[in-house]
MIBAVO-143127 format. One record per residue: x, y, z of N, C-alpha, C in turn. Coordinates in Angstrom, 3 decimals. Each point is the difference from the previous one (the first is absolute). Layout:
+----------+----------+----------+----------+----------+----------+----------+----------+----------+
|     n_px |     n_py |     n_pz |    ca_px |    ca_py |    ca_pz |     c_px |     c_py |     c_pz |
+----------+----------+----------+----------+----------+----------+----------+----------+----------+
|        X |        Y |        Z |        X |        Y |        Z |        X |        Y |        Z |
...
+----------+----------+----------+----------+----------+----------+----------+----------+----------+
//
This chain:
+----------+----------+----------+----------+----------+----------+----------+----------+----------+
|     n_px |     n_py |     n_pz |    ca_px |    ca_py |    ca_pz |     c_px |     c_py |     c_pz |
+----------+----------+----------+----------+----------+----------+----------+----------+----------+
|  -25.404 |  -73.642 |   52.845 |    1.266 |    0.710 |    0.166 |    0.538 |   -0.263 |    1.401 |
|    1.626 |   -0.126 |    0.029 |    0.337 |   -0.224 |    1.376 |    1.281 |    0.859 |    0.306 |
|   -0.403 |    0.941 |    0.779 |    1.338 |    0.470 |    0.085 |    0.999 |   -0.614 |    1.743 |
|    0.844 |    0.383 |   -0.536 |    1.481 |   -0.717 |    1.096 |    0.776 |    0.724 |    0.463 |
|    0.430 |   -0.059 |    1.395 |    0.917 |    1.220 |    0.470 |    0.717 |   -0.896 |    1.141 |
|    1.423 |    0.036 |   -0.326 |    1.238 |   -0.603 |    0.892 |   -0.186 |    0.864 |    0.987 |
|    0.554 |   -0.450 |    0.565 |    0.981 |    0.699 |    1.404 |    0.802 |   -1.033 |    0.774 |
|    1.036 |    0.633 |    0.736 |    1.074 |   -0.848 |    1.127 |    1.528 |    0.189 |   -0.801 |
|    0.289 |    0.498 |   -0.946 |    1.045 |   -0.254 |   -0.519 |    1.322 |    1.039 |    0.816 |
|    0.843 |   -0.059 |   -0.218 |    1.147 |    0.511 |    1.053 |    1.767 |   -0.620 |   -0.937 |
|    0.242 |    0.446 |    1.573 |    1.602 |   -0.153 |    0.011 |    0.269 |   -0.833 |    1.019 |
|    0.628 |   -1.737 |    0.016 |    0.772 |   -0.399 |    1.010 |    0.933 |   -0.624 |   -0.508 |
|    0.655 |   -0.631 |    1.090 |    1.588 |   -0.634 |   -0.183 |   -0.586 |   -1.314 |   -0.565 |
|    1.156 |   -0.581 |   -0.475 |   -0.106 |   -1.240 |   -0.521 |    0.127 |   -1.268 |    1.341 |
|   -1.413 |   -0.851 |   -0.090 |   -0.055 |   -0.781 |    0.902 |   -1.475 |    0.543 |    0.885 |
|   -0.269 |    1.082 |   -0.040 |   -0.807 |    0.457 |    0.500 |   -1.677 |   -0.465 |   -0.987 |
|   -1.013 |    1.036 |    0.606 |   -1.636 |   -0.619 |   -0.054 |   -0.449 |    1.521 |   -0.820 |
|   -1.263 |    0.142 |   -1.011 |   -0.717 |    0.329 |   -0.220 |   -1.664 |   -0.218 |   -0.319 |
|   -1.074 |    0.302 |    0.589 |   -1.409 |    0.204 |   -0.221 |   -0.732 |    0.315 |   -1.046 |
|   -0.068 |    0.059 |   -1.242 |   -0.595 |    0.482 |   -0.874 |   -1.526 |   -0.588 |   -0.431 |
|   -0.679 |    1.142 |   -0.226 |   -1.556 |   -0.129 |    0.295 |   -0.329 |    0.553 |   -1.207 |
|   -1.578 |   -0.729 |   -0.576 |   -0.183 |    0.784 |   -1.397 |   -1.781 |   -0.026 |    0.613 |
|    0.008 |    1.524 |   -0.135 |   -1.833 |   -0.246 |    0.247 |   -0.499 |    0.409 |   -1.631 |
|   -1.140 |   -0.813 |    0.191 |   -0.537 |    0.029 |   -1.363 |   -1.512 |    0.435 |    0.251 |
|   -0.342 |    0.808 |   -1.345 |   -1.620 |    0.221 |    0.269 |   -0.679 |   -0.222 |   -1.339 |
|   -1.526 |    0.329 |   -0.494 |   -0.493 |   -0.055 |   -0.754 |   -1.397 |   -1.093 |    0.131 |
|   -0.674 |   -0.593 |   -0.391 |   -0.879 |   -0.599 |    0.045 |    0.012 |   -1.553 |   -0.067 |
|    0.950 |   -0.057 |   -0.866 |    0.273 |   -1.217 |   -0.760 |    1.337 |   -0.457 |    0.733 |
|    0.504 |    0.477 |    0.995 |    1.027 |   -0.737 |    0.839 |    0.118 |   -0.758 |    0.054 |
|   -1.084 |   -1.044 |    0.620 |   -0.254 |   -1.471 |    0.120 |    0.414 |   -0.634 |   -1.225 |
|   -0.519 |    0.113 |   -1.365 |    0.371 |   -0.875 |   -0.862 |    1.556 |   -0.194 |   -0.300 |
|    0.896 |    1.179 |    0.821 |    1.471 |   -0.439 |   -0.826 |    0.378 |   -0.957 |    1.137 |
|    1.359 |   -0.791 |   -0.701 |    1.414 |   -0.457 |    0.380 |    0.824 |    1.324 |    0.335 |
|    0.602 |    0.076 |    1.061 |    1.307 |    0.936 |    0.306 |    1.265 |   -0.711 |   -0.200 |
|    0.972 |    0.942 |   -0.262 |    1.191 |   -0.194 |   -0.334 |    0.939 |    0.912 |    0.263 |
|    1.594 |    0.575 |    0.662 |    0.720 |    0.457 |   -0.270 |    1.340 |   -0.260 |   -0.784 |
|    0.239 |    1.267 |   -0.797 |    1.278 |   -0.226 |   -0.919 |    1.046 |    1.234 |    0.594 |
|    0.830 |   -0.242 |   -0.812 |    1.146 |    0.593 |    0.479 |    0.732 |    0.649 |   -1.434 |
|    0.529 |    1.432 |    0.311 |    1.251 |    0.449 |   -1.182 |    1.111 |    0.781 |    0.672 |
|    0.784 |   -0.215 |   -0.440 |    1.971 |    0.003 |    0.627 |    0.033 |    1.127 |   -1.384 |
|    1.236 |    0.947 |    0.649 |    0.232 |    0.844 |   -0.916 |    0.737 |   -0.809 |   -1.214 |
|   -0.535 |    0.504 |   -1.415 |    0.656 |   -0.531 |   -1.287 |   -0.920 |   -1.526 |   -0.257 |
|   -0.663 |   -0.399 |    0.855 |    0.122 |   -1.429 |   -0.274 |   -1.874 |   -0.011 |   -0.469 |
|   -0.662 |   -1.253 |   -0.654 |   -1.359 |   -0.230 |    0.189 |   -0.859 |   -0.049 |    1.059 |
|   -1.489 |   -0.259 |   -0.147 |   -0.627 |   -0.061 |    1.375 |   -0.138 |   -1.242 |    0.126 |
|    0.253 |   -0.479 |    0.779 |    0.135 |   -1.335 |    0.704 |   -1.141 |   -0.797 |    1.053 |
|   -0.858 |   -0.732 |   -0.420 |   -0.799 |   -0.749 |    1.098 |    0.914 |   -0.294 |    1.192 |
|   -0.965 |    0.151 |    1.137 |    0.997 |   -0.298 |    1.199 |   -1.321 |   -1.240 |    0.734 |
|   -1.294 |    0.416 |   -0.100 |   -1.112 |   -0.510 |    0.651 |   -1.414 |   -0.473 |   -0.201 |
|   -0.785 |   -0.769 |    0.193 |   -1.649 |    0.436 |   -0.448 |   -0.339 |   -0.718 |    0.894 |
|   -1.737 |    0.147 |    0.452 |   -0.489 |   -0.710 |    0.583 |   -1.127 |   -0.085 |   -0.417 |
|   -0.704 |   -1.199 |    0.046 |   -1.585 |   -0.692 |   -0.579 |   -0.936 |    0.687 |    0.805 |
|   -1.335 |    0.789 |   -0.435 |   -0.575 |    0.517 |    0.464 |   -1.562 |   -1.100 |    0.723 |
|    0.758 |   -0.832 |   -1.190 |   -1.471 |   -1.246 |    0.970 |    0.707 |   -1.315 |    0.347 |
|    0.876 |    0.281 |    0.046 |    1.120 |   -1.711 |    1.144 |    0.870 |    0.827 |    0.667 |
|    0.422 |    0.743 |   -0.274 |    0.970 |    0.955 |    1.459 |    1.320 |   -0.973 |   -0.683 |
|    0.268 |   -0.567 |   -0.947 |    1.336 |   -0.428 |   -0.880 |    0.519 |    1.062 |   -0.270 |
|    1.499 |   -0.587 |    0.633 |    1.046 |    1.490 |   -0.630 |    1.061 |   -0.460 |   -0.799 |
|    0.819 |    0.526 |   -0.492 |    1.075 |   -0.208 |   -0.728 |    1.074 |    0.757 |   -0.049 |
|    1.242 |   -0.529 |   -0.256 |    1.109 |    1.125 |    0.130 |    1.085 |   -0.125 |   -1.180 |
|    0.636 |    1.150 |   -0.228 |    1.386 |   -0.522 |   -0.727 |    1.031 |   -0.099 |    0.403 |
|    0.595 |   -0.809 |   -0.131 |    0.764 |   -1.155 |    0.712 |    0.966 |    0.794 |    0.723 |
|    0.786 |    1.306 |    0.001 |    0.947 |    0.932 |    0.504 |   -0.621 |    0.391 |    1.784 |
|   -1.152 |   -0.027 |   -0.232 |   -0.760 |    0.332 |    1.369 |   -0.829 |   -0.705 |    0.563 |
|   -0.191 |   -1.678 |   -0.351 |   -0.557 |   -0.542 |    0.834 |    1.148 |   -0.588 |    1.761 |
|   -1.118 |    0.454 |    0.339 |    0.652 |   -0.898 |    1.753 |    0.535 |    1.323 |    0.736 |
|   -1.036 |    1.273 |   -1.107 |    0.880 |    1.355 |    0.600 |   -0.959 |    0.925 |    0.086 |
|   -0.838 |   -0.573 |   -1.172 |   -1.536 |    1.304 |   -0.159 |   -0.960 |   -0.851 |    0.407 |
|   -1.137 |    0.661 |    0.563 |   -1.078 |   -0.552 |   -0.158 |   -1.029 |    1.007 |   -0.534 |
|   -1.518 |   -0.153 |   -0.907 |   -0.810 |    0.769 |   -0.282 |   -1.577 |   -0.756 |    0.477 |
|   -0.297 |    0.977 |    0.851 |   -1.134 |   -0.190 |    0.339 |   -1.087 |    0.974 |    0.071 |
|   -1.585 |   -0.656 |    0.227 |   -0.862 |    0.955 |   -0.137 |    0.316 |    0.985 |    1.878 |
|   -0.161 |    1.301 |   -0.128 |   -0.150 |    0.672 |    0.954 |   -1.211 |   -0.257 |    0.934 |
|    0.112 |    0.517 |    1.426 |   -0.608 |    0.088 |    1.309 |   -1.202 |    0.756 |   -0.854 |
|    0.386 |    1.133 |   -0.655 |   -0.819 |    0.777 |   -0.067 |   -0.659 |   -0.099 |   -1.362 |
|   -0.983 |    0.356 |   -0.508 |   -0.920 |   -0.712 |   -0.943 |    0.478 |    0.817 |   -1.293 |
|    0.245 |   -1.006 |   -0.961 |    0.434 |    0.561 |   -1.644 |    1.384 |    0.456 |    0.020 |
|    0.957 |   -0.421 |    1.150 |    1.154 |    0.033 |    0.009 |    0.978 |   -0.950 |   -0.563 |
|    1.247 |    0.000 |   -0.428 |    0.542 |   -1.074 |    0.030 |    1.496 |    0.176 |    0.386 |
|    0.722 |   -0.825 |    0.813 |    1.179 |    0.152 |    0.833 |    1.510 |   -0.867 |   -0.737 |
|    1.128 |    0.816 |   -0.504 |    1.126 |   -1.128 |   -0.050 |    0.806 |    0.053 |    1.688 |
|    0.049 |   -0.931 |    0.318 |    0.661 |   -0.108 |    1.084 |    1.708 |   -0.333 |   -0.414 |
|    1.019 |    1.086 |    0.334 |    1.332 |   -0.384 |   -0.824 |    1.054 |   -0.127 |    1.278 |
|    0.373 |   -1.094 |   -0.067 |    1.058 |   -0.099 |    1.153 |    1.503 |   -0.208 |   -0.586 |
|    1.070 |   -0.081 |    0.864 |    1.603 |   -0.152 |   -0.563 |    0.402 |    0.579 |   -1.630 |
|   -0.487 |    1.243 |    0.098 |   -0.209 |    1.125 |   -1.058 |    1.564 |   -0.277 |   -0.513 |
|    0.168 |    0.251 |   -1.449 |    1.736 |   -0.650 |   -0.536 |    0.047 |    1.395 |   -1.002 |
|    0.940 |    0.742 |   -0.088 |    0.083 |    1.275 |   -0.808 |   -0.402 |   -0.096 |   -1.251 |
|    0.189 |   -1.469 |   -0.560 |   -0.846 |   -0.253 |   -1.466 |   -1.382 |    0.049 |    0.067 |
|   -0.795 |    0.175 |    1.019 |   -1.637 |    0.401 |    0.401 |   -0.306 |    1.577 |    0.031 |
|    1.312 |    0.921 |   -0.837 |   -0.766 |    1.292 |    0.314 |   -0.401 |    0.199 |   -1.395 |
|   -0.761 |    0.512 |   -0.177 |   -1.377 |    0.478 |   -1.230 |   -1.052 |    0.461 |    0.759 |
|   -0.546 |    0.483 |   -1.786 |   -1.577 |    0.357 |    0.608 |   -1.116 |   -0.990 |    0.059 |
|   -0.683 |   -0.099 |    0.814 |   -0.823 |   -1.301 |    0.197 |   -1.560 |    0.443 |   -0.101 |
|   -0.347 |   -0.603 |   -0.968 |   -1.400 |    0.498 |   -0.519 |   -1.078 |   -1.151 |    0.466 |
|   -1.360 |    0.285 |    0.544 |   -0.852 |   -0.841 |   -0.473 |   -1.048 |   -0.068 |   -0.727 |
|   -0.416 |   -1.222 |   -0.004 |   -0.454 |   -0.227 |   -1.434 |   -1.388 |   -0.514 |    0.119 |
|   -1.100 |   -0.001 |   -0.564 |   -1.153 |   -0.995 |   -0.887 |   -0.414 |   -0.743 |   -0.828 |
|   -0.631 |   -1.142 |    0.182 |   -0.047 |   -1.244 |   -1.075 |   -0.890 |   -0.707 |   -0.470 |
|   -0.768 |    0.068 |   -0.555 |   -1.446 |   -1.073 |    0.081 |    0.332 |   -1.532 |   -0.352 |
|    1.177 |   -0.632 |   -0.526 |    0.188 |   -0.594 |    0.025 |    1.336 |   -0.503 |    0.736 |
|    0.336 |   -0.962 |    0.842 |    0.690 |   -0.442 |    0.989 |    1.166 |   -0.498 |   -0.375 |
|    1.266 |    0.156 |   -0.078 |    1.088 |   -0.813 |   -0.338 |    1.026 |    1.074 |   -1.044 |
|   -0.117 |    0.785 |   -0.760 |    0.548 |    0.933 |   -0.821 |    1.541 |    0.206 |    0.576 |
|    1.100 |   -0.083 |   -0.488 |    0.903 |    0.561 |    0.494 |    0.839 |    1.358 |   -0.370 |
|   -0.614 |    0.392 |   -1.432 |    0.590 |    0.893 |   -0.542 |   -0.908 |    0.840 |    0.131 |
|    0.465 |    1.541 |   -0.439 |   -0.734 |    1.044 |    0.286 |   -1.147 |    0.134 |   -1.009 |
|    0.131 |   -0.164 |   -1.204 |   -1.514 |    0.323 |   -1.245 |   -0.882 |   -0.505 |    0.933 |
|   -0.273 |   -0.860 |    0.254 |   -1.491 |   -0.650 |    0.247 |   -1.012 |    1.057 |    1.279 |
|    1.619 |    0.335 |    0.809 |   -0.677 |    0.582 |    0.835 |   -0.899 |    1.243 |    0.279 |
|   -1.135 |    0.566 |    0.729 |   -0.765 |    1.069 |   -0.722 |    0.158 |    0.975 |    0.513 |
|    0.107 |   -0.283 |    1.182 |    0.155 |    1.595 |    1.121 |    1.371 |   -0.032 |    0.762 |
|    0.178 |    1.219 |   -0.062 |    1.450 |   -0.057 |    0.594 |   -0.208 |    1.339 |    0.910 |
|    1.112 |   -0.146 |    1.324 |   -0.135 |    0.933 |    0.894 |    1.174 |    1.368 |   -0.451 |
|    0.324 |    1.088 |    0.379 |    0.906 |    0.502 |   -0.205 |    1.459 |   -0.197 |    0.306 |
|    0.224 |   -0.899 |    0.922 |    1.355 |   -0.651 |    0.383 |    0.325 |    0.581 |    1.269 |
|    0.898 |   -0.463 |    0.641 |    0.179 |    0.313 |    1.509 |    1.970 |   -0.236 |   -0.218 |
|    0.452 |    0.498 |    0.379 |    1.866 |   -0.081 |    0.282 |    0.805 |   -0.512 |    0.809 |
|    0.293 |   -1.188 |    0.003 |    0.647 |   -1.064 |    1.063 |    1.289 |    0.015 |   -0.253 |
|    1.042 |    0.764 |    0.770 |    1.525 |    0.045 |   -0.544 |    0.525 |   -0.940 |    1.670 |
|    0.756 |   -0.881 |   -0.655 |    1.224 |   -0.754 |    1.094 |    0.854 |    0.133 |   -0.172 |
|    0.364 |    0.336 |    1.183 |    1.597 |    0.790 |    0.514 |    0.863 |   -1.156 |    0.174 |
|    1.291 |    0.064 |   -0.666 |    1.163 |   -0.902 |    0.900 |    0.252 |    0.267 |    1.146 |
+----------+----------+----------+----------+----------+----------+----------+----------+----------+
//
């Protein structure tokens, strides 16, 4: 079992930076892939991220590359989106996620999910 808990989510202007951090616990940590997704009011949940838990390979969808980055955290069983030049179409709730297998972009496959964190951009 793995449970997941966001944090960093907020309010800034458009153009601006957010931190978002997912610490994860349970035993079996090590064996997943991480991932964050994303949901906009009315709309689906949306892959935004993942990263390979044994090559440090990441991936993005295509709206946020050269803007997000996801990496493993400083701090142990963490995992970090780094979000820069934030665009008002980036506000949702941003969940993360668990994977035993690497590459998934849609949500079924995925197993653990965090409770979501609230990223609204301001004009």
């Amino acid at each position: 079992q793995v449970q997941l808990v966001e944090s960093g989510g907020g309010l800034v202007q458009a153009g601006g930076s957010l931190r978002l951090s997912c610490a994860a616990s349970g035993r079996t940590f090590n064996w997943y892939n991480m991932g964050w997704f994303r949901q906009a009011p009315g709309k689906e949940r949306e892959f935004v991220a993942a990263i390979s838990r044994s090559t440090g390979n990441t991936h993005y969808t295509d709206s946020v590359k050269g803007r997000f980055t996801i990496s493993r955290g400083n701090v142990q069983n963490t995992v970090v989106l780094q979000m820069i030049t934030l665009k008002p179409e980036d506000t949702a709730v941003y969940y993360c996620a668990a994977i035993e297998a690497f590459g998934a972009t849609t949500t079924q496959p995925w197993e653990y999910w965090g409770q979501g964190t609230q990223v609204t951009v301001s004009t």
